[in-house]
C-alpha positions, 0 to 999 in steps of 0.5 A, a space after each residue: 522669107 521672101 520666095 517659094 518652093 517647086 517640090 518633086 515627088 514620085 508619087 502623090 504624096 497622100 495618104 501616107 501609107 507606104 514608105 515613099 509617100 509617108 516620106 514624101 508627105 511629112 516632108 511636103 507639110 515641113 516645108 508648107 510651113 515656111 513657104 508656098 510650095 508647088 507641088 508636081 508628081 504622079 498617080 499611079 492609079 485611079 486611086 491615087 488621082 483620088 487624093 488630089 483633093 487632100 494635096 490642094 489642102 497643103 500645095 499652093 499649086 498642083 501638077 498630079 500626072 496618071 504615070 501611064 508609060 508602060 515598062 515595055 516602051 520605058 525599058 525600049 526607050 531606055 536602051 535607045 538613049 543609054 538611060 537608065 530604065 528607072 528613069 525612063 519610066 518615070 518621064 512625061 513631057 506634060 510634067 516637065 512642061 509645068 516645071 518649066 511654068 512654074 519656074 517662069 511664072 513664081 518667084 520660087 527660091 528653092 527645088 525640092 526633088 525626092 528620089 532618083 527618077 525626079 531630078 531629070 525634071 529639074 532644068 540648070 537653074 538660076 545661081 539664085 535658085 537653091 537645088 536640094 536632091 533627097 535620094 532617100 535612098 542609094 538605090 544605084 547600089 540597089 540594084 547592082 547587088 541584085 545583079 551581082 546575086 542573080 543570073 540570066 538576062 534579069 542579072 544584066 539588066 540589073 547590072 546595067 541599071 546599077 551602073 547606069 543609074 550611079 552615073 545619074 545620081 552622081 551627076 545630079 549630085 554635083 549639080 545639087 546645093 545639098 543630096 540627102 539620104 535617110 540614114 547616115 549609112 546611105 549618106 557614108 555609102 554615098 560620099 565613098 562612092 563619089 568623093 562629095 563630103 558631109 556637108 554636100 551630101 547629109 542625112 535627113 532620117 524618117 520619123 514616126 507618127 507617135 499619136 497615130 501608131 501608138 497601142 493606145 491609140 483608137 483603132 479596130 482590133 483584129 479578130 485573131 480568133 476569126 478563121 485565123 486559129 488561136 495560136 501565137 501570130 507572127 505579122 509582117 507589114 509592106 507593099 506585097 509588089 515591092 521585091 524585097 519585100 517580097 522575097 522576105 516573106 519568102 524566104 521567112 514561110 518556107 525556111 524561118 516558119 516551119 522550125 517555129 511551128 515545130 515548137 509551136 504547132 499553131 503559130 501563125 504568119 500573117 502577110 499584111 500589106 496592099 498588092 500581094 504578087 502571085 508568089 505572095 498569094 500562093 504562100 497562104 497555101 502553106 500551112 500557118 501561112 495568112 495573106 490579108 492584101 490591103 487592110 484598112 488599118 495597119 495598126 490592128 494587126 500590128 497590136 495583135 502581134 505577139 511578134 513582128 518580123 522583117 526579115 528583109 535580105 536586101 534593105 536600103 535605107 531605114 524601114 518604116 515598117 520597123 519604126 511602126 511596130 516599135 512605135 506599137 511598143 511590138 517587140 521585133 525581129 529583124 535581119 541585120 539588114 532591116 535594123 541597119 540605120 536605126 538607131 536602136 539596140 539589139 536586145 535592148 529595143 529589138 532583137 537582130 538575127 542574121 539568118 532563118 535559124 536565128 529569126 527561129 530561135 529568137 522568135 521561140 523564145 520571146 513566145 517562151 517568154 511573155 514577160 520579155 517580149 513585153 519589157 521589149 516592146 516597151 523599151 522599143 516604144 521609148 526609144 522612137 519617143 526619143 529619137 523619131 518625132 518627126 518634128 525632130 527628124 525634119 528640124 533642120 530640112 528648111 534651112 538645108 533646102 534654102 540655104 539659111 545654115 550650114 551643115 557643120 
């Protein structure tokens, strides 16, 4: 092919240790291998700046920004222009200037923007360059359920951004060659709700990396008998700042936890994720209850596991952490929530529990039975063998993006 590509990210891309970037980055390398991509995102942090150097290694140019506008100033301008304040807080006119460079000095074919706060750096182009938004998720929807659950200022706040932020996505939608979403079900939810058909609006599902969360893959054990007690260990993996996240482990301590330990009085819950709130920390406080912050590397925990929970109430989209620990052939327990868009099974490659009572009765009884959970870990291992290569997820992403086949 003759052109190149400018892509868009929220956050830089490496190193693929959270759900965004773990998207964002394998994308990122699929489209590397067809053209020239140009590379413009964010650093949150002065960590992140630090992986600049890994996206040279992939981009053939680069724009990484410290995003430093505060919630104050995004949440003021964003009630002065009637925008929505996830898209206030992601602006900076450095970055729409390099856009605009970009555009004029590089023969680019094709824009890739990933996730909703991106698309208001993509000016009206060239009929001849091709625009393909990746919402990844419906996060309008998002938000407006926690609006609709809630009270108080926080309620309305809520409620404007869900309606507010609808309006952004359908309008870049239209604007969009092609909008995808990680599951079908985000991509169905999508098209109801705006009237765009299968082929304006598609799913382009995650995948797993099968050689890194593999068992037998070389990585360092957790020490289960360091100050951590000898009973069964129960793991939850996630971003400890994420909301839903953090209302699951919550929820899972205070109300699933205790009827588990009931039965099994050295059980154990070991938080495992970067940036744990206030909240979050205060739950170690809880008798079984473990918070470990950041870890160097997921995977041992995860083996560890005689059980891994997600028991997310509010979920969009597929979750990665899910697709790890079947990867890690862990039987799991997840809410229906946290399960929807994976294609897999209850029972036969995980077990789906809608409630406390429920995550407690079936996580007793994969403990009572090692025999099961073990069968179930290794069905939950052949089936992302099956269906989450990433080379198979992100097969057809090249010609969505330049235009090269049509969605049937």
């Amino acid at each position: 092919m003759t052109g190149e590509i400018l892509f868009l990210c929220h956050r830089i891309p490496f190193p693929p240790d959270r759900g965004d970037k773990i998207r964002s980055c394998h994308i990122l390398k699929r489209l590397a291998e067809v053209a020239p991509v140009h590379v413009g995102c964010f650093a949150d942090d002065d960590r992140d700046m630090g992986f600049a150097g890994e996206l040279a290694q992939v981009a053939a140019s680069q724009c990484v920004l410290m995003r430093d506008r505060s919630k104050i100033v995004a949440g003021l301008t964003g009630l002065a222009k009637h925008q929505s304040l996830l898209i206030s807080l992601f602006d900076h006119p450095g970055l729409h200037q390099w856009v605009a460079r970009t555009l004029a000095d590089r023969p680019i074919r094709a824009v890739f923007a990933y996730s909703a706060q991106m698309a208001h750096f993509v000016p009206i182009l060239p009929r001849d360059i091709r625009f393909m938004m990746d919402f990844v998720d419906f996060d309008s929807a998002k938000y407006a359920t926690y609006g609709a659950q809630g009270s108080g200022p926080m309620a309305w706040i809520n409620r404007r951004e869900g309606r507010l932020l609808f309006d952004f996505e359908r309008r870049i939608a239209d604007r969009a060659a092609v909008s995808s979403f990680v599951s079908e079900a985000e991509a169905q939810m999508f098209r109801a709700a705006t009237g765009l058909d299968a082929r304006r609006v598609v799913a382009i599902e995650n995948g797993v990396a099968l050689d890194y969360f593999d068992a037998a893959a070389d990585f360092a054990p957790v020490d289960a008998e360091l100050d951590l007690g000898q009973g069964p260990l129960l793991v939850f993996t996630g971003q400890m700042d994420y909301r839903p996240n953090v209302e699951a482990v919550e929820s899972f301590a205070r109300d699933t936890l205790p009827a588990i330990r009931a039965a099994h009085p050295e059980a154990r819950f070991a938080i495992v994720g970067r940036n744990p709130v206030k909240s979050v920390g205060a739950l170690a406080d809880l008798p079984g209850v473990i918070v470990t912050g950041g870890v160097p590397d997921v995977r041992g925990w995860l083996a560890a596991a005689d059980v891994v929970v997600a028991p997310l109430r509010i979920a969009r989209g597929i979750q990665n952490k899910v697709l790890e620990a079947m990867a890690m052939a862990r039987p799991v327990v997840a809410s229906s929530q946290a399960a929807e868009g994976i294609d897999a099974s209850h029972d036969a490659h995980l077990l789906v529990a809608n409630d406390p009572a429920q995550e407690a009765e079936k996580i007793i009884a994969l403990l009572a039975d090692p025999t099961r959970a073990a069968a179930l870990g290794r069905a939950a291992r052949a089936r992302m063998e099956q269906r989450y290569r990433w080379s198979a997820t992100l097969d057809r992403l090249p010609d969505l993006l330049l235009g090269e086949a049509l969605v049937a």
